[in-house]
N, C-alpha and C positions, 0 to 999 in steps of 0.2 A: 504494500500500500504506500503511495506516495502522500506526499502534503504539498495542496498548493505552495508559490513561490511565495503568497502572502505571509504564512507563517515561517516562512526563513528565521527572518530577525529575529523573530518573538525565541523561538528555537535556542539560536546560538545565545541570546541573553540568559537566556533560561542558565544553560551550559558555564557562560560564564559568571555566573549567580553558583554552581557548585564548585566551579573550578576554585575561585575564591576562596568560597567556606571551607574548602580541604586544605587551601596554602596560609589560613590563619591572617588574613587581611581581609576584615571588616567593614571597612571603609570602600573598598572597591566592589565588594559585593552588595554592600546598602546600595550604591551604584545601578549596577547591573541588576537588582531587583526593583528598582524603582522605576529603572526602562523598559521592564518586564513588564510590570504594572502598568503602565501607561498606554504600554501597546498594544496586552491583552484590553484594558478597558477600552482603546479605541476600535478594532475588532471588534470587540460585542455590540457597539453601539452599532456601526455599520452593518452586521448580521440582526439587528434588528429593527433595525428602522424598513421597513418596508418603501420602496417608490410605487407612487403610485404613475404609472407610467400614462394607464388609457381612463380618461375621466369624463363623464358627461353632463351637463347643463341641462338639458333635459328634462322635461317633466314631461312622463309619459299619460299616455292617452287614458289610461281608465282614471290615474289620480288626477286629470284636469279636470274630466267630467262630472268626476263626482262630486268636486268642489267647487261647481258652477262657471268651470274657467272654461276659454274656449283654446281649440287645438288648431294652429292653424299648419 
């Protein structure tokens, strides 16, 4: 299984968020998990925000009529 090219980054951050933790430098891994953070939070918001691409203005014909409007 592959992983789109999106999650690259997020990836190697990850990676170097343990590399860190194992070589006893703190500071660079607070680092590297704060960029983790950032990028995972930006991905979610992008996996969730839906576009709405095709959208209509429209009022359709049985709800004109029945509210006395006309349909032209």
């Amino acid at each position: 299984m592959s992983l789109p090219d999106r999650f690259a980054t997020l990836v190697v951050d990850r990676a170097k968020y343990y590399t860190y933790m194992l070589r006893s430098d703190p500071q660079h891994a607070q680092l590297a998990d704060r960029d983790f953070q950032r990028k995972l939070r930006l991905l979610k918001v992008d996996y969730a925000t839906k576009n709405d691409y095709m959208r209509t203005d429209t009022i359709s014909e049985s709800i004109a009529t029945s509210i006395g409007g006309r349909v032209s």
